[in-house]
N, C-alpha and C positions, 0 to 999 in steps of 0.2 A: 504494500500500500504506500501510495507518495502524496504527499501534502505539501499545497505552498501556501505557507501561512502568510499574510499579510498584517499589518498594526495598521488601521485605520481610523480616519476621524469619521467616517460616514460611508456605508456601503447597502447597494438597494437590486434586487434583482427582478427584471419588468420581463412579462412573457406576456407577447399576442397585445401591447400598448400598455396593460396594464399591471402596477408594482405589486410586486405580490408579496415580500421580504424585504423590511430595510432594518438597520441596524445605527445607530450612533457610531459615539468609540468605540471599538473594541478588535476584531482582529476577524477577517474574510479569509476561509479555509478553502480553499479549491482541494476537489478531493479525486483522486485515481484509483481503481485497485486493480490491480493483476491478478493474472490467472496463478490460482495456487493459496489466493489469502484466504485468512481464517480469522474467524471473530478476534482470536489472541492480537491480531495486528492492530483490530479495531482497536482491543480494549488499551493494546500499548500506547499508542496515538492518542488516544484518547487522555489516557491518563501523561503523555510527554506536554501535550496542548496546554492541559490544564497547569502544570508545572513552569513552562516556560517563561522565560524572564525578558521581556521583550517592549516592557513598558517603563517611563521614567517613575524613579524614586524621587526623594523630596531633594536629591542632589543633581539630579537631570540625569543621573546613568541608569542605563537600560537592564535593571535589577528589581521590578514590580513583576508581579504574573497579573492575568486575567481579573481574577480575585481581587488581587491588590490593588487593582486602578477599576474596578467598578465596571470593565468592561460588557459589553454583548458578542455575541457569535455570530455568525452568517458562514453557514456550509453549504459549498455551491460542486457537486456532482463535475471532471471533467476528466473523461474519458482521455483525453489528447495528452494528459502528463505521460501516459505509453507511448506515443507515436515517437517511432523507432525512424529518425531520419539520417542514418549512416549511410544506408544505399538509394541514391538517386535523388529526387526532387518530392515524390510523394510520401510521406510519413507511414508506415507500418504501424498495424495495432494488433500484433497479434499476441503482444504482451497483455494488452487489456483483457481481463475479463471480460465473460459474455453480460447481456443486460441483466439476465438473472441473477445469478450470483454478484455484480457489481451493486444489483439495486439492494437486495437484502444485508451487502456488508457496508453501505453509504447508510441505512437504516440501524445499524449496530453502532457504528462508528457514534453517529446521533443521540442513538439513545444509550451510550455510555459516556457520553458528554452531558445527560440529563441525568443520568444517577448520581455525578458529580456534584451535582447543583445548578446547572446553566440553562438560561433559557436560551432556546437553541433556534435562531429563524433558520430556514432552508432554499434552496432553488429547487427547481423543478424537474425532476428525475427525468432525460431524453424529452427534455424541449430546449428549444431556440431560447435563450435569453440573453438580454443584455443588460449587462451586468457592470453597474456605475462602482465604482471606486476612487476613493479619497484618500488615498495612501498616505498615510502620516510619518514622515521621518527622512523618505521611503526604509520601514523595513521591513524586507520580506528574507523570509528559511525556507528552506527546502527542508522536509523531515521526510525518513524512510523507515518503514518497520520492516524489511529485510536487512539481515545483518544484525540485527539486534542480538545482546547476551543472553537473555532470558524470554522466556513467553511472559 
């Protein structure tokens, strides 16, 4: 599973004209999963997100988590962190997971971000949307739960 997290001042996700997710500050998750993930990645992710230090303290260093700045969530489904552009011009997805398995572990990932305590806004599972972002800082991570020490 690959995540790009972003720290944002405001992010909103509009499908078919109308906004269906917006969020304040808090941090816009674009989410991927590969063929092979298991809810353990969810819940690793899940539980890295909620850890992560990505927001200012009362010194201006990027040492608050979620929690600590009062943050919200925005998890936006996107298949294309797989797209495998080594050969050629058109990107390969043959790392991605099928819809099925991608939609039930973007549903885990979610709702292990809710057992945490987060109110969790969403995008819309295989639709078109566009998806406003207010990047604050800019900072954005990349997190991966393959490779990881433990499940």
């Amino acid at each position: 599973m690959r995540l790009v997290v972003q720290r944002v001042r405001r992010a909103a996700v509009t499908v078919d004209g109308e906004v269906t997710a917006a969020i304040g500050p808090g941090a816009l998750i674009f989410i991927g999963v590969a063929r092979g993930d298991t809810i353990f990645d969810a819940a690793f992710l899940a539980r890295k997100v909620a850890q992560l230090r990505i927001f200012d303290d009362r010194e201006g260093r990027l040492n608050a988590s979620i929690d600590d700045a009062g943050g919200e969530l925005l998890v936006v489904s996107q298949f294309t962190l797989y797209g495998d552009c080594r050969k050629g011009t058109r990107p390969s997805y043959v790392e991605a997971a099928p819809a099925g398995e991608a939609a039930a572990l973007y549903q885990e990932f979610m709702g292990r971000l809710r057992q945490l305590g987060y109110v969790v806004r969403q995008g819309e599972f295989r639709k078109r949307m566009l998806v406003e972002i207010h990047n604050d800082g800019p900072v954005t991570l990349i997190l991966e739960s393959r490779g990881r020490t433990r499940p």
